[in-house]
C-alpha positions as CSV (number, residue, x, y, z in Angstrom):
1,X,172.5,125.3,84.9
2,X,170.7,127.1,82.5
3,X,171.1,131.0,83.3
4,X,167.5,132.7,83.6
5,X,167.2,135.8,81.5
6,X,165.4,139.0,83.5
7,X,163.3,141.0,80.8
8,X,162.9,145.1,81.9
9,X,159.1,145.5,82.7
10,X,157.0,147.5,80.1
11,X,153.1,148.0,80.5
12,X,151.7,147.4,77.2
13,X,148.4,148.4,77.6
14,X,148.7,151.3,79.8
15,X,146.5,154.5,79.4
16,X,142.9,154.6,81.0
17,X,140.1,155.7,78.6
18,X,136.3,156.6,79.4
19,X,133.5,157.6,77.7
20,X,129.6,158.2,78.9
21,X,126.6,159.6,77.0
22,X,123.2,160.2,78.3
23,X,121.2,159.3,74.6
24,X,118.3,161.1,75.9
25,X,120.1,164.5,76.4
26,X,120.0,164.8,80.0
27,X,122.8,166.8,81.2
28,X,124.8,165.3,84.5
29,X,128.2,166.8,86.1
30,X,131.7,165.3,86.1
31,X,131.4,162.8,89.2
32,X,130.2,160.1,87.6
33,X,133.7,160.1,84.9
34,X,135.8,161.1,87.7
35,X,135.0,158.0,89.7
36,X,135.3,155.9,86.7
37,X,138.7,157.4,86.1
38,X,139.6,157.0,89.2
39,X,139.3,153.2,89.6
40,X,141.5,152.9,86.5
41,X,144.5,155.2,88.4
42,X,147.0,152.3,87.9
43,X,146.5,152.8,84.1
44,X,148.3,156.3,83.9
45,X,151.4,157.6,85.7
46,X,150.6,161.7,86.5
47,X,152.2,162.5,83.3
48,X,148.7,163.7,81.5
49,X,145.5,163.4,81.7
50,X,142.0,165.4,80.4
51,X,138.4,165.6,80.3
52,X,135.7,166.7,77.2
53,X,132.2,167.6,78.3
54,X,129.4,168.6,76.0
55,X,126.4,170.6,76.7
56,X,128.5,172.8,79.0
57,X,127.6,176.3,78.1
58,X,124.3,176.8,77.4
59,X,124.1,180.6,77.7
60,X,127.0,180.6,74.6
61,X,125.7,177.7,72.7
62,X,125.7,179.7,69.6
63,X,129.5,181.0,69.7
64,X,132.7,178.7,69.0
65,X,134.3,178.6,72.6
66,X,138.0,178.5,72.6
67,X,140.2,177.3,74.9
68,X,143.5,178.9,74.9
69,X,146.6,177.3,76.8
70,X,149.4,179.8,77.3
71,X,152.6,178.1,78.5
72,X,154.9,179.6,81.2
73,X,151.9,182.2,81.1
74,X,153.8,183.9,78.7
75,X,151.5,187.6,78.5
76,X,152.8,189.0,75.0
77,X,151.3,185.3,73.7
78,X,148.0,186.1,75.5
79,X,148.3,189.5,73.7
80,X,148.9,188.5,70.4
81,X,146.3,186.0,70.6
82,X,143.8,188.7,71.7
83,X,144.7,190.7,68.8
84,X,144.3,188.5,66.0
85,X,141.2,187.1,67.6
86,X,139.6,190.5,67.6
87,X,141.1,190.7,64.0
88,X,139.2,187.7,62.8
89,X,136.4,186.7,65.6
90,X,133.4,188.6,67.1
91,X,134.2,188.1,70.7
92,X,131.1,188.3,72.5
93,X,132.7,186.7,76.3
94,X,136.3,186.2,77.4
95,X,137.4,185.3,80.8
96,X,140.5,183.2,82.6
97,X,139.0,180.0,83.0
98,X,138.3,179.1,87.0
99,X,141.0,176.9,88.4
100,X,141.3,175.4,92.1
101,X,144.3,176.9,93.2
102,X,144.4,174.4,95.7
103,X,144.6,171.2,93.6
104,X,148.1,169.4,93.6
105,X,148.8,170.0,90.1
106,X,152.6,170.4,88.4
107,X,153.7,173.8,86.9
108,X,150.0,174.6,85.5
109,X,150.1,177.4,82.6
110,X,147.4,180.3,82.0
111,X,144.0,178.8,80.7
112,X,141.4,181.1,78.9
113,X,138.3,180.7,77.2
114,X,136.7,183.0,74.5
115,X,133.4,182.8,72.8
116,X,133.4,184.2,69.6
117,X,131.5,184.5,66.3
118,X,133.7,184.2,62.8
119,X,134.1,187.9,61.4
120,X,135.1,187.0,57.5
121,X,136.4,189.4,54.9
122,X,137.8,189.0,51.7
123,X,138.2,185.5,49.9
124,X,137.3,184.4,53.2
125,X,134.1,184.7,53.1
126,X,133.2,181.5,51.0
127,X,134.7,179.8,53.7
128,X,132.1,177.7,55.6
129,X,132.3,178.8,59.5
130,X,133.9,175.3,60.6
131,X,136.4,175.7,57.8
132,X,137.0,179.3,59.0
133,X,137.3,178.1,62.3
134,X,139.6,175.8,61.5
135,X,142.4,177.8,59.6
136,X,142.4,180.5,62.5
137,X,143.2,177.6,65.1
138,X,146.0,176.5,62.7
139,X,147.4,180.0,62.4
140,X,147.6,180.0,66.2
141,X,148.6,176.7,66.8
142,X,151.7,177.1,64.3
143,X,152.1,181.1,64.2
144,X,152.1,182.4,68.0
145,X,154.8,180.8,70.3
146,X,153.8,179.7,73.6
147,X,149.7,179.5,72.7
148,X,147.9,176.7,71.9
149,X,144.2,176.4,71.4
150,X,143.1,173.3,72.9
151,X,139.2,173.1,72.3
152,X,137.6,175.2,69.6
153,X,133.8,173.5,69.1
154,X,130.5,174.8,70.2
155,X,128.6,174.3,73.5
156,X,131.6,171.9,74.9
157,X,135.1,172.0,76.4
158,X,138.6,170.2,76.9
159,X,140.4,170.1,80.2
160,X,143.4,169.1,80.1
161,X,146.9,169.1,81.9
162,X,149.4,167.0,83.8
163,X,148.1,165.2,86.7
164,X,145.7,162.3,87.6
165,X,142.6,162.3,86.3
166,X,141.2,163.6,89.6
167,X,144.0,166.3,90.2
168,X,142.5,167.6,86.9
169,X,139.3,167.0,88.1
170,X,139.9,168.9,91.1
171,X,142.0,171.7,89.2
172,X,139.2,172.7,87.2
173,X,136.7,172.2,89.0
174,X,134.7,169.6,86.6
175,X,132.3,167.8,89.4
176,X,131.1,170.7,90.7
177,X,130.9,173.4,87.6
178,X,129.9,172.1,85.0
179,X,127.5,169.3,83.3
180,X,127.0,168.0,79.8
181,X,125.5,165.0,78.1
182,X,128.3,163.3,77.0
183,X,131.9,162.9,79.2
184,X,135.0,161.9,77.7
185,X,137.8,161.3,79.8
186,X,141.5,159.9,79.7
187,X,144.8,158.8,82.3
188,X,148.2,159.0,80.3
189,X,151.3,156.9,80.1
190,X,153.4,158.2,78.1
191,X,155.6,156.4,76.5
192,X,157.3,158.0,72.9
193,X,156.3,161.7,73.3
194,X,156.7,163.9,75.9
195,X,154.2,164.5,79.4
196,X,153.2,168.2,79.1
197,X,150.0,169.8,79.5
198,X,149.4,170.2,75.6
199,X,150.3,167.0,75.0
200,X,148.0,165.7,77.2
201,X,144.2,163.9,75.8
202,X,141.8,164.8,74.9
203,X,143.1,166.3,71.4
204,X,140.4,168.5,70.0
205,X,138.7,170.5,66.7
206,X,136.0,171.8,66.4
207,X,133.6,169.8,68.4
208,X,135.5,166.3,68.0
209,X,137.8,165.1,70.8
210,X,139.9,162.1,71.0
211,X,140.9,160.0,73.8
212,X,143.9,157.2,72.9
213,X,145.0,154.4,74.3
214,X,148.2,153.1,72.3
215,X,150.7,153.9,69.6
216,X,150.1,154.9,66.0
217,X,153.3,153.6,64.0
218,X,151.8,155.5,60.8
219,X,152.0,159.1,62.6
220,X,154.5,160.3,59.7
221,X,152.2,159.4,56.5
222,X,149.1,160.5,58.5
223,X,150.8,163.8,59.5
224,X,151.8,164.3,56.3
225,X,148.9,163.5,53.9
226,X,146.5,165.7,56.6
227,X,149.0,169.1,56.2
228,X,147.9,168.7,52.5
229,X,144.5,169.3,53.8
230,X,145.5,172.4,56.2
231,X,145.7,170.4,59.3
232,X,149.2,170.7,61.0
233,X,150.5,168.8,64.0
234,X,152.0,171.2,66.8
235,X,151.2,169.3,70.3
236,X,154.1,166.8,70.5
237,X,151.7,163.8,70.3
238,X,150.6,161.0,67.6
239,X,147.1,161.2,68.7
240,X,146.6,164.6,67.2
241,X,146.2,162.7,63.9
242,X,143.3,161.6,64.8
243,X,141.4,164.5,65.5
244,X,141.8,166.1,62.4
245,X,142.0,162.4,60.6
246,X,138.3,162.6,62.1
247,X,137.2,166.0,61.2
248,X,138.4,165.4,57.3
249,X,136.6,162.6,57.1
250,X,133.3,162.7,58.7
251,X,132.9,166.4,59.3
252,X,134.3,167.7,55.4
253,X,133.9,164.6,53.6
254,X,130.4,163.4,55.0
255,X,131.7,159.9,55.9
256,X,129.9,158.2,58.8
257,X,132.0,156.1,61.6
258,X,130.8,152.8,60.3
259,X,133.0,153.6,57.2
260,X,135.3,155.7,58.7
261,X,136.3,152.8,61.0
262,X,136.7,150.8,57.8
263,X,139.6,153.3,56.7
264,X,141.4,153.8,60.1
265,X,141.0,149.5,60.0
266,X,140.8,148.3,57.2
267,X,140.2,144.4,56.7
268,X,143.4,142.5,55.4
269,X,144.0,142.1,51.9
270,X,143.4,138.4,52.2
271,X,140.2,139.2,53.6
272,X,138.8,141.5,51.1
273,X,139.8,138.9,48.1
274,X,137.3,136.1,49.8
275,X,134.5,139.1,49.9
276,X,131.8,139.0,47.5
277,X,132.3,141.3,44.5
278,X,130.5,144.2,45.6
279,X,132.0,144.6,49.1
280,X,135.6,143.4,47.2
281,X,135.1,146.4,44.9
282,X,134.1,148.6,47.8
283,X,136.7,147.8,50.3
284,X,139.4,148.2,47.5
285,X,138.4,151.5,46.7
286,X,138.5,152.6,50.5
287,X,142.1,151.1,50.9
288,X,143.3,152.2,47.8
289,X,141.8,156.0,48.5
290,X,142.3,156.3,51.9
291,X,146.2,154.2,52.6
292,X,147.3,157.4,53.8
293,X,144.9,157.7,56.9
294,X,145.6,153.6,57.5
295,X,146.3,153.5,61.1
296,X,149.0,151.4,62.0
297,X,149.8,150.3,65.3
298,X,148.3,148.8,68.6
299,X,145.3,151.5,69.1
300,X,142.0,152.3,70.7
301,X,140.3,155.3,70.6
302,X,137.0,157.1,71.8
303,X,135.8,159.6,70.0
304,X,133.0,162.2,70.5
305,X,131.6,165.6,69.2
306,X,127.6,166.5,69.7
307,X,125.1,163.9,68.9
308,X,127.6,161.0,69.1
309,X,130.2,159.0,71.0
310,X,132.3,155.8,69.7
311,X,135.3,153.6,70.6
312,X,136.9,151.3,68.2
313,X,140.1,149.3,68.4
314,X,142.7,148.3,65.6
315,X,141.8,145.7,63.7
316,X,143.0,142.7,65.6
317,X,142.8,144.5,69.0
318,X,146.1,145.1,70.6
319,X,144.4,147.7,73.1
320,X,141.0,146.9,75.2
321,X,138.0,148.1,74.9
322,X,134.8,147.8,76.9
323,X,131.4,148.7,76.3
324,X,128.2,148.6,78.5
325,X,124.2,150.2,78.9
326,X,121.8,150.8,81.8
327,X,118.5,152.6,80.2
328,X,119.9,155.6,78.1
329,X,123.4,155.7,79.2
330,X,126.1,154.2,77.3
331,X,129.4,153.2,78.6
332,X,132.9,152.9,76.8
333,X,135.7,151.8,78.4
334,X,139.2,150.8,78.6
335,X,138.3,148.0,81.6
336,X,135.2,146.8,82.8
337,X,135.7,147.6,86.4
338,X,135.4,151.0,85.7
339,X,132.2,151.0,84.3
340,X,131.1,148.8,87.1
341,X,132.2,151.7,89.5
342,X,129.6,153.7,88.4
343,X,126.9,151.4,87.5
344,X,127.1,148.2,89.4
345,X,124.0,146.2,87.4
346,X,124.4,146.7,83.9
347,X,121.2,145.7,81.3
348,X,124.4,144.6,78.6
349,X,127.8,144.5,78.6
350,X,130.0,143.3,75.8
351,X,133.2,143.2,73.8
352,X,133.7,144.6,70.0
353,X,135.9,142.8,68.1
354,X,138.7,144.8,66.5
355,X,137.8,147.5,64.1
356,X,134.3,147.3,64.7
357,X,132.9,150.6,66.3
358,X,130.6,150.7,69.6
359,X,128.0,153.8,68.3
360,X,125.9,156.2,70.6
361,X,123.8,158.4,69.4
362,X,121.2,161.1,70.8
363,X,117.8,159.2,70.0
364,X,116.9,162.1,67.7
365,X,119.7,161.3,65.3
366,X,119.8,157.9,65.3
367,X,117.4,157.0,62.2
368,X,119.0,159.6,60.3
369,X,122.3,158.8,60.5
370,X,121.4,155.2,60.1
371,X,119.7,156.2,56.4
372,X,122.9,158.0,55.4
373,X,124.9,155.3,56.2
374,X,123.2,153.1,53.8
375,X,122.7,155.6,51.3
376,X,127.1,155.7,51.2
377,X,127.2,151.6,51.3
378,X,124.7,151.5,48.6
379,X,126.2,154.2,46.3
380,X,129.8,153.1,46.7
């Protein structure tokens, strides 16, 4: 008798992701995401989870707000921080941000927000603002133990800790003090890096977060070739890459996601030698340029800053993705049922295939985006 052999059990497509956006603008608070995350609970395991929200502060939509994490509430890291940031920033507002000291939350650390104006001197003033921005986060992120900003862009915020989505939810408050256009929102199971609050999604700069469901096998040469450009990896957690792969490409390098999705998932050699010779020529140059932000590995992602929200999978889609509409609002989505928990009759639902990007825009940006899109196709 043939002896059976018993496998050890391993969730391959664990990690919840969820992603909605209003295209008209309107603002709505965090219920709707929390419900949605919610019905996915079986995707994380309490190890990390996180929230973005745009159009969340109004009153400060001028001024970069930034989200400081201070582990073990360490208070000579909140003072250093203070210091350099009144050193390099006009800080118009600071405050601990409000926390439900109720919620059931594991070994939370100190969380507060600044909103501040760059203050440049020197060679640094033919910095642009973002750039500035930027290089002070770095500095922090690599140069003051224990601190960690976690959310640096205009008019929006990350959330972030360890938890279930709705013991983050309830921690800070999200469904009942704040609302933005677009919601971004992620459960974690982690499975090569470590469960702590920093390393939990969204990862953020500037106004781009990232939610990611997956493993990125090309973390090293992504890390790598991105410290050449001033970013530097300090949260313990591939996805990071992807933020600043993002911010690189589309924010310094004026790329759009329908190209930039072309980079992270590229087509197969074998498919771009059966192209016709100007998309041959112009796939080769992107591979050829870009194989160092390749993303290898069974990935999705959402992705969102002002203006826009998109998911895209790896090429030949290891990880799920979901997308669906009902009038202005756009859903993205690790599993249709969680979409479904928040809007039961749906005017479309579908399925991307890998490497091909769901896009929402506000309906003011759409036309323009769409002309510089073919403008880069054209002139490549």
């Amino acid at each position: 008798m043939r002896r059976r052999v018993v496998l050890p059990d391993k969730d391959h497509h664990a990690c919840g992701l969820f992603g909605v956006m209003d295209r008209s603008g309107k603002r709505f608070s965090g219920e709707m995401v929390v419900k949605a995350m919610k019905n996915m609970r079986v995707r994380g395991n309490g190890l990390g989870a996180g929230f973005a929200a745009y159009g969340i502060y109004p009153e400060y939509k001028d001024y970069y707000a930034l989200h400081v994490m201070y582990q073990d509430w360490d208070e000579e890291a909140k003072r250093e921080v203070d210091r350099f940031l009144d050193l390099n920033f006009d800080v118009v507002h600071t405050e601990e941000i409000p926390v439900n000291l109720e919620a059931r939350v594991s070994d939370p650390p100190l969380f507060w927000r600044y909103f501040v104006a760059p203050s440049k001197k020197g060679d640094e003033k033919k910095l642009s603002d973002d750039d500035y921005v930027v290089k002070k986060v770095m500095e922090i992120n690599t140069g003051i133990k224990n601190a960690y900003v976690i959310s640096s862009g205009k008019d929006m915020g990350v959330f972030k800790g360890v938890g279930f989505p709705e013991e983050i939810a309830e921690y800070f408050m999200l469904e009942s003090e704040y609302k933005g256009y677009i919601w971004v929102a992620h459960s974690r199971f982690p499975t090569n890096t470590p469960g702590w609050w920093g390393g939990a999604h969204p990862f953020c700069i500037l106004d781009w977060t990232v939610v990611h469901n997956g493993e990125i096998s090309s973390y090293g040469t992504n890390k790598r070739y991105l410290e050449m450009y001033g970013y530097y990896c300090t949260l313990l957690t591939d996805t990071e890459v992807m933020a600043y792969a993002v911010d690189l490409l589309m924010r310094k390098q004026g790329l759009p996601i329908e190209i930039v999705s072309k980079i992270f998932a590229s087509p197969m050699w074998d498919h771009i030698d059966i192209m016709d010779e100007k998309k041959k020529k112009f796939y080769t140059t992107l591979r050829m340029v870009y194989a160092p932000l390749l993303i290898n590995g069974p990935w999705t992602i959402i992705v969102a800053r002002h203006g826009e929200m998109f998911g895209i999978t790896d090429r030949i889609r290891l990880r799920p993705i979901t997308s669906g509409e009902k009038g202005d609002i756009l859903f993205i989505s690790s599993e249709e049922s969680a979409i479904r928990a928040v809007s039961p009759e749906l005017d479309s639902v579908f399925t991307p295939m890998g490497g091909e990007p769901v896009i929402g825009r506000l309906k003011k940006e759409e036309k323009k985006i769409e002309e510089k899109v073919s403008e880069v196709i054209e002139g490549a």
